[in-house]
C-alpha positions, 0 to 999 in steps of 0.5 A, a space after each residue: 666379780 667373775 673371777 672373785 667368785 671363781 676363786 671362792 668356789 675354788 673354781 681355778 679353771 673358771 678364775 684362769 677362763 676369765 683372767 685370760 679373757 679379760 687380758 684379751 679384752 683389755 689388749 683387743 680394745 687397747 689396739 682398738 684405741 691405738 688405731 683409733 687416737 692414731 687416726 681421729 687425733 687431727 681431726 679431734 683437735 681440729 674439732 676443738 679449734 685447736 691453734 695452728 701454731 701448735 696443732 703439730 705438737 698436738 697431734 703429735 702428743 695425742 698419738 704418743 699418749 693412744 700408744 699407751 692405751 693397750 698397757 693402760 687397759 691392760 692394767 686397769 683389767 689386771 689390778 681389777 683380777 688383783 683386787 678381786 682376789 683380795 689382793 689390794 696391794 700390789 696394784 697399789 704399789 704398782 702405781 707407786 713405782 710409776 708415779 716416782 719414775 713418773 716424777 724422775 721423767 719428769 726431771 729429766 725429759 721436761 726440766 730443762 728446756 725443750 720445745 717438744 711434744 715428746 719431751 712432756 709424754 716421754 715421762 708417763 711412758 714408766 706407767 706402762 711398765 708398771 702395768 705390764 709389771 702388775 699383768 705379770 703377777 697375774 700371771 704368774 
């Protein structure tokens, strides 16, 4: 809300403030969900009575996907400032790109048979660049 108001007031230093504090907010509490997933992930799926035999790959899976929590908030804040300038389609095509690298991944990590935990997150792993992408335009 912030920053459309800002940009109808033409008020760029108060757009740039909060852009800035949005970004940092974003990355602060992705940090944040990192450390947190990192240690709670055990414990959480111990919670939910996870079966031994594939608690290991659980954790394992549930760590990777906290590590991309700081690129996920830093999107979600990112294609807000976009959509609040009036700009609805780069967030869009962002996500375009990721679902397709998402799909590529996809066949390339999980098709063929592996046993892993990492083969199956390894794919989504292109949303993170695709947000990274969409915080660049913002900057730019």
């Amino acid at each position: 809300m912030l920053v459309a108001r800002y940009c109808g007031e033409k008020n760029y230093d108060g757009v740039q403030q909060t852009v800035q504090t949005s970004l940092l907010t974003g990355l602060v509490g992705g940090v944040i969900l990192v450390v947190l997933g990192i240690v709670l992930a055990r414990p959480m799926l111990t919670l939910m009575k996870t079966p031994d035999e594939v608690i290991e790959g659980a954790v394992l899976y549930m760590r990777v996907y906290f590590i991309g929590m700081p690129a996920t908030m830093i999107y979600n804040f990112g294609a807000a400032v976009l959509r609040a300038v009036g700009d609805t389609r780069r967030p869009l095509y962002f996500l375009m790109a990721a679902g397709v690298m998402n799909v590529l991944g996809d066949l390339l990590f999980v098709s063929p048979p592996r046993n892993s935990a990492i083969a199956h997150r390894l794919p989504t792993s292109p949303r993170g660049s695709s947000r990274i992408s969409s915080i660049c335009m913002i900057m730019v």
